[in-house]
MARMILUM-940563 format. One record per atom (N, C-alpha, C): residue number from 1; y, z, x. Coordinates in steps of 0.001 Angstrom, whole numbers. Each point is the difference from the previous one (the first is absolute). Layout:
<balums>
{balum NUM,{Y,Z,X}}
...
</balums>
This chain:
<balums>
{balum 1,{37281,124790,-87680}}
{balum 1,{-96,-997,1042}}
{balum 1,{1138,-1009,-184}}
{balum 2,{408,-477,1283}}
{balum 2,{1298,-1424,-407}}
{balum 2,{-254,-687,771}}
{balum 3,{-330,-1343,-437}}
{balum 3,{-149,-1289,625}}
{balum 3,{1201,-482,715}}
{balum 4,{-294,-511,864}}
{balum 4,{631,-894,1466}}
{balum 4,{146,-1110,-641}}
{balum 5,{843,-630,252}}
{balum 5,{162,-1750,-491}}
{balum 5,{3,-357,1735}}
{balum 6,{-261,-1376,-85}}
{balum 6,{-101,-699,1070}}
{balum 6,{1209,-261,1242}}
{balum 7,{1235,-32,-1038}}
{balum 7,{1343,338,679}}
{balum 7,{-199,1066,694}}
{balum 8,{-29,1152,-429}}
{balum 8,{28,1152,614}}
{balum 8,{-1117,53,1346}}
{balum 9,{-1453,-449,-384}}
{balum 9,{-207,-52,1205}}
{balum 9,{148,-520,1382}}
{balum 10,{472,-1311,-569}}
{balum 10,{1216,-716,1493}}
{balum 10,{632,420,438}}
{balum 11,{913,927,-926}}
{balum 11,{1334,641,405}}
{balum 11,{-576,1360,1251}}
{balum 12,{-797,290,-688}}
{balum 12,{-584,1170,964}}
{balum 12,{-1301,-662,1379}}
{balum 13,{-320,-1038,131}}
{balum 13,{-952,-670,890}}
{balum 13,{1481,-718,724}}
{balum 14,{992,-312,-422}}
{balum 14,{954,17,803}}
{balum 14,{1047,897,1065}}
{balum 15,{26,1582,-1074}}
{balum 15,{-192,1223,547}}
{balum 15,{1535,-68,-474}}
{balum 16,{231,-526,-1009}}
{balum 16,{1473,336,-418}}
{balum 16,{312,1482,-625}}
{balum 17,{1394,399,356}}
{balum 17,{214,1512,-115}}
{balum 17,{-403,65,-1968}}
{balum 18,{507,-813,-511}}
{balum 18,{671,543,-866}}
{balum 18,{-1764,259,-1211}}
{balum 19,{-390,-1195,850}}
{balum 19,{-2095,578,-716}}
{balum 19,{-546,910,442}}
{balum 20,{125,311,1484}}
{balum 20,{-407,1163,566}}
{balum 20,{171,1107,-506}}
{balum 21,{1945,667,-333}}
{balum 21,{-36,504,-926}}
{balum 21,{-365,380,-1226}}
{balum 22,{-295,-774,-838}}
{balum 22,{-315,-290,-1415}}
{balum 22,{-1781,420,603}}
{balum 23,{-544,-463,880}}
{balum 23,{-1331,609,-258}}
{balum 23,{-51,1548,736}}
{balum 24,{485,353,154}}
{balum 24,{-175,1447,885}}
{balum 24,{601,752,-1575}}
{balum 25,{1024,-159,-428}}
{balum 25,{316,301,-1402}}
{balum 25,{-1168,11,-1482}}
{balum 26,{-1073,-1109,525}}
{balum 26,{-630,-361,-1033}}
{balum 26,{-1335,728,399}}
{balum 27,{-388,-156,1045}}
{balum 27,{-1201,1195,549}}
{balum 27,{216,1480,-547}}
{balum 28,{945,593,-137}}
{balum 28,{607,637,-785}}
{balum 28,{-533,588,-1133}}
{balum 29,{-1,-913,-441}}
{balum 29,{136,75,-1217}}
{balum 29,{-1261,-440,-603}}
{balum 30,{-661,-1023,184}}
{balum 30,{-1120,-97,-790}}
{balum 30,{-1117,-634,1501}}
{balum 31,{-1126,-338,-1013}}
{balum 31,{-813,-1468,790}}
{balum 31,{331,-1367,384}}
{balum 32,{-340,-839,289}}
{balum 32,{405,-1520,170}}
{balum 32,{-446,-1137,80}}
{balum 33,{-90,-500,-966}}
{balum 33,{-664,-927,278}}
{balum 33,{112,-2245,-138}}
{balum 34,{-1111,-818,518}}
{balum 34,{1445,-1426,-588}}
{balum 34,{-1812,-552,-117}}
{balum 35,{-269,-933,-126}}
{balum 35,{-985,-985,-497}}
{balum 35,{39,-910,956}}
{balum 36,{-1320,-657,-288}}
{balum 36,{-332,-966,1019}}
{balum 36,{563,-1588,-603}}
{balum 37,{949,174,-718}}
{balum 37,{632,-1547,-572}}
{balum 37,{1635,477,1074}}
{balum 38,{221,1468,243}}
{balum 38,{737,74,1096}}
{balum 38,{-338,-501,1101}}
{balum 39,{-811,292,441}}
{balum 39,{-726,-215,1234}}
{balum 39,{2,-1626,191}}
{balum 40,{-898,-369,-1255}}
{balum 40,{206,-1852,20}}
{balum 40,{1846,-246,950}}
{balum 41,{992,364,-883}}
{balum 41,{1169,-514,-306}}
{balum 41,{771,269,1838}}
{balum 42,{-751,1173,650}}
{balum 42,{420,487,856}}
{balum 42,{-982,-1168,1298}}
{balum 43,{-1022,-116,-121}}
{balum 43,{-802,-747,1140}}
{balum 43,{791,-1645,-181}}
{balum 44,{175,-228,-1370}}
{balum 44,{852,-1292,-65}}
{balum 44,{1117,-525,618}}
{balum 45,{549,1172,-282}}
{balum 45,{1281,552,920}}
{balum 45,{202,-439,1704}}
{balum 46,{-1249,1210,369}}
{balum 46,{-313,-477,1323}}
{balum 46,{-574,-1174,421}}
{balum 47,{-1188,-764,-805}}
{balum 47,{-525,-1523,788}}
{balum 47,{1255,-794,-523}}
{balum 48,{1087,-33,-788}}
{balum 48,{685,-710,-144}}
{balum 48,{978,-433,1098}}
{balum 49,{41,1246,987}}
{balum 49,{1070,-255,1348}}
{balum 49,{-978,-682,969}}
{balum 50,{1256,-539,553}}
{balum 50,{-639,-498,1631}}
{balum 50,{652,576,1165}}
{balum 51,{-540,-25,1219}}
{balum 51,{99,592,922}}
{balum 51,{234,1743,-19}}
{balum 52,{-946,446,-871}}
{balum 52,{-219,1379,121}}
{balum 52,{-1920,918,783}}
{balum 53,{290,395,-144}}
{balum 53,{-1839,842,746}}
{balum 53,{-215,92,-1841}}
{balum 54,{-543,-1205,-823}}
{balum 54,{-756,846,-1380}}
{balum 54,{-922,986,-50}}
{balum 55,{-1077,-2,1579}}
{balum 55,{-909,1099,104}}
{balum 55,{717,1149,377}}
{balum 56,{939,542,661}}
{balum 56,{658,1463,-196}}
{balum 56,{1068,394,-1189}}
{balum 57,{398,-1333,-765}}
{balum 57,{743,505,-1250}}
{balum 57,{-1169,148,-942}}
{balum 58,{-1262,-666,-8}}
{balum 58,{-1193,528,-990}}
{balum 58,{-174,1310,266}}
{balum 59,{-282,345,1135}}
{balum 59,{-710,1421,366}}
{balum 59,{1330,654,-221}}
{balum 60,{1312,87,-301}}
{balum 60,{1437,650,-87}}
{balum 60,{-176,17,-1641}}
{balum 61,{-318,-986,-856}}
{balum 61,{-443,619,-1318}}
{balum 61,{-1253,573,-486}}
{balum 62,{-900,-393,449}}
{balum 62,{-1124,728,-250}}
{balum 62,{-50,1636,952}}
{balum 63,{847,418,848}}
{balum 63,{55,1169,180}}
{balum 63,{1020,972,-1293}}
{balum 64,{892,-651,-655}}
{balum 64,{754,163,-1252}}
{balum 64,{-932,565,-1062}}
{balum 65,{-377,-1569,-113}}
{balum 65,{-1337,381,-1348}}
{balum 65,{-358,520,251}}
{balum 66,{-543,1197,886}}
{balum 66,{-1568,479,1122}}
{balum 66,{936,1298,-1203}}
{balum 67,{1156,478,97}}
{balum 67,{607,1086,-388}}
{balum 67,{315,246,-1554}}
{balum 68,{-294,-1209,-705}}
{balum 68,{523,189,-1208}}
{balum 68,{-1519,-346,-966}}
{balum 69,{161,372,-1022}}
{balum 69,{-1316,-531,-1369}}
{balum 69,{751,-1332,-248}}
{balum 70,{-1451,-861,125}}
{balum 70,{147,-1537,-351}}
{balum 70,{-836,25,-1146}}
{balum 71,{532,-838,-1066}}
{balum 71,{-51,-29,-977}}
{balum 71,{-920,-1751,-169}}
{balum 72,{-896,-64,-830}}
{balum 72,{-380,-1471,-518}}
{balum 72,{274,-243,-1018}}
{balum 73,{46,-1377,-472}}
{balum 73,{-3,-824,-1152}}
{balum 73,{-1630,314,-288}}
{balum 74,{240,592,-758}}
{balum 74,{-1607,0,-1476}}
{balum 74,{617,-1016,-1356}}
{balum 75,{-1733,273,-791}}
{balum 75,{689,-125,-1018}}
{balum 75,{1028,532,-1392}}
{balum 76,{-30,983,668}}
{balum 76,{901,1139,-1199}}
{balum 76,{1709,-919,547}}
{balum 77,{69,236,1604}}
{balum 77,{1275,-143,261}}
{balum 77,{199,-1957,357}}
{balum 78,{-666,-572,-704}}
{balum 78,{-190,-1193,72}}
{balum 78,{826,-418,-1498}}
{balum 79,{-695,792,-859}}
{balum 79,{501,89,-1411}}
{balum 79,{1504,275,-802}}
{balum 80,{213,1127,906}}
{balum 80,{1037,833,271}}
{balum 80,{1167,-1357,553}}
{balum 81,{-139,-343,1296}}
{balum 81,{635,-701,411}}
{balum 81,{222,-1236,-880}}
{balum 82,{-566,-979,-569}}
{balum 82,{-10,-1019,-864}}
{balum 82,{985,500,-1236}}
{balum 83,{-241,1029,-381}}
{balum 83,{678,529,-1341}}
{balum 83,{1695,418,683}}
{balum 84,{-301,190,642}}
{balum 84,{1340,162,606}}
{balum 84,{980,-1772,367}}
{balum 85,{-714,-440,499}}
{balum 85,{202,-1565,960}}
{balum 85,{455,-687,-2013}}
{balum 86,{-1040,455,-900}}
{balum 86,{-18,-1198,-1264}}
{balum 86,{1468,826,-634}}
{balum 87,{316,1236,1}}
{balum 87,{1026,349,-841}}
{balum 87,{1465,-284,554}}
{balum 88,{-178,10,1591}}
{balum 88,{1263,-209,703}}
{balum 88,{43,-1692,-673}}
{balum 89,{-1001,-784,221}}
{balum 89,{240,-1369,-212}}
{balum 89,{793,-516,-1458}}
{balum 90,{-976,1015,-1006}}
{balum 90,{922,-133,-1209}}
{balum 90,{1523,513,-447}}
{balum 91,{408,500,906}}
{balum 91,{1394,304,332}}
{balum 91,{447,-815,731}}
{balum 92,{-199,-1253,896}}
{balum 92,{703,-705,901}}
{balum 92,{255,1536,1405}}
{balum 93,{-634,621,293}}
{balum 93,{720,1019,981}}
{balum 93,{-1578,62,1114}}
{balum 94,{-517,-1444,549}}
{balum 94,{-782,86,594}}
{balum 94,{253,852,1212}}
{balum 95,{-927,566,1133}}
{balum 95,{-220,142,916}}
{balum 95,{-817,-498,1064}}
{balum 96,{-623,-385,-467}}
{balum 96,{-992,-600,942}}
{balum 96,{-1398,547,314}}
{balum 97,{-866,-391,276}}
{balum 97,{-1368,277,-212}}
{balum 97,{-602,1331,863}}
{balum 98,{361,-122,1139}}
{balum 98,{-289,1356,886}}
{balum 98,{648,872,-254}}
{balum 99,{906,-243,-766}}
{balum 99,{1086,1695,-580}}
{balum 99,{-589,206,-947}}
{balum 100,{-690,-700,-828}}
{balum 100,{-562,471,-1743}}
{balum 100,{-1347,761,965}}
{balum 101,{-761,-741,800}}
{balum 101,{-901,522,483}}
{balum 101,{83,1891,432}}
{balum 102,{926,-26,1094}}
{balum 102,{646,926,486}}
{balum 102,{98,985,-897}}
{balum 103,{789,-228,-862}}
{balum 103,{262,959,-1239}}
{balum 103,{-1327,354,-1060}}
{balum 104,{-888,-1026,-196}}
{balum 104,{-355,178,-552}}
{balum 104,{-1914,1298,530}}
{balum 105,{363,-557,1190}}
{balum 105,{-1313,1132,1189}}
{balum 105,{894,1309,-517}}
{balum 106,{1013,11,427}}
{balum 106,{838,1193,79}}
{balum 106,{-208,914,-1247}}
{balum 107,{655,-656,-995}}
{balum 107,{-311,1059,-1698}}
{balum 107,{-1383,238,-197}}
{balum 108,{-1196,-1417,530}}
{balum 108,{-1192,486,-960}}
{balum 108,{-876,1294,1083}}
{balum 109,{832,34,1272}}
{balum 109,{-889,1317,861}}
{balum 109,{1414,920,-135}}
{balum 110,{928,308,-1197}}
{balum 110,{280,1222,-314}}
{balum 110,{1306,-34,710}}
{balum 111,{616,-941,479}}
{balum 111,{1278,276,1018}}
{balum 111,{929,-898,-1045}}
{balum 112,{1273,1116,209}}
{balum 112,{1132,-890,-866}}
{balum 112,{1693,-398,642}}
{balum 113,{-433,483,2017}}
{balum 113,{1219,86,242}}
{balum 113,{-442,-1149,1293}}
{balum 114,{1307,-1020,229}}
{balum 114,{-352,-468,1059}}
{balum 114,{1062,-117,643}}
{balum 115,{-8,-183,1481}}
{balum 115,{783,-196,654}}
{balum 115,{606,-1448,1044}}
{balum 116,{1155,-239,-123}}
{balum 116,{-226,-1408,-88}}
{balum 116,{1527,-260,264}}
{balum 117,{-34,-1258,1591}}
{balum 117,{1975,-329,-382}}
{balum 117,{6,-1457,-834}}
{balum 118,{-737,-438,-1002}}
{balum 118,{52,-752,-878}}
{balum 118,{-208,564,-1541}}
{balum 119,{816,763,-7}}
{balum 119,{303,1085,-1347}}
{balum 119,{164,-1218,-990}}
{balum 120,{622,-1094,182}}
{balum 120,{215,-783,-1333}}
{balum 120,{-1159,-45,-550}}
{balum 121,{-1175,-733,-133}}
{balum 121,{-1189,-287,-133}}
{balum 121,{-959,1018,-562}}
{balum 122,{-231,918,465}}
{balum 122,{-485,960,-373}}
{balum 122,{649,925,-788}}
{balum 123,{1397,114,-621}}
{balum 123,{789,902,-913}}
{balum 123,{-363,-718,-1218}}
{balum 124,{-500,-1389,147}}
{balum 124,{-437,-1365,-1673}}
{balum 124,{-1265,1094,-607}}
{balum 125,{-450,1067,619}}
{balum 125,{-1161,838,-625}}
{balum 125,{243,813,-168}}
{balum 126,{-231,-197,-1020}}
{balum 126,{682,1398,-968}}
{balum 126,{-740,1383,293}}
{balum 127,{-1567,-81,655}}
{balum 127,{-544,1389,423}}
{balum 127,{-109,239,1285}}
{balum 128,{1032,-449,598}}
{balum 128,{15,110,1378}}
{balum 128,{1191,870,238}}
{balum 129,{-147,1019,976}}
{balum 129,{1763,244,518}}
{balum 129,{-358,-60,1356}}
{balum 130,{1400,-955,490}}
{balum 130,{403,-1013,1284}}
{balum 130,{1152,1263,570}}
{balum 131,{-1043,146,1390}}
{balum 131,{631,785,659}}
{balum 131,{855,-1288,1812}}
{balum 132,{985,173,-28}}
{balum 132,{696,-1101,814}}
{balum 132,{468,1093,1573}}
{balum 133,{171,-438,1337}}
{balum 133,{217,1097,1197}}
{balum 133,{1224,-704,1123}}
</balums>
């Protein structure tokens, strides 16, 4: 399975070629899946604009999600994530809290590849491989 980062799903709810590609490539190839701390990052996204329809860009991601495995924060990947968030910190090589999250749903339900056009951030994990489109 390979997780969606939140970039990627804009890029493709925008209908840009170069995600479109990258997912017709990635259907491919495995399963797919992104978490609902995506989802957070993505609805934020949208109530954050003005003068848009937020009720047909909601129903424009939740027909997305409708297609992919959404993933939750438990406590395994709660754990996971923290241990990740506390070791980046003791390196000075923070990321930020919804990426430790992100990453950390991701490894503890078995996924080690994500896809993402914010490759910096996610390459700071060392059990991750950052796939970029």
């Amino acid at each position: 399975m390979i997780l969606l980062d939140t970039t990627f799903l804009i890029d493709l709810l925008k209908k840009r070629k170069q995600a479109a590609d990258k997912a017709d490539e990635l259907a491919d190839r495995d399963s797919l899946a992104t978490t609902y701390v995506n989802f957070y990052e993505l609805m934020l996204g949208i109530y954050s604009l003005e003068d848009i329809d937020h009720d047909k860009k909601l129903r424009d991601a939740e027909i997305l999600l409708d297609k992919l495995h959404v993933l939750k924060l438990d406590k395994h990947s709660a754990i996971r994530s923290a241990k990740i968030g506390g070791s980046l910190s003791l390196t000075g090589s923070i990321i930020g809290d919804t990426d430790n999250m992100i990453a950390g749903i991701a490894l503890s339900n078995g996924i080690n590849t994500i896809v993402t056009r914010d490759k910096e951030h996610f390459e700071r994990i060392k059990e991750l491989k950052v796939e970029g489109y």
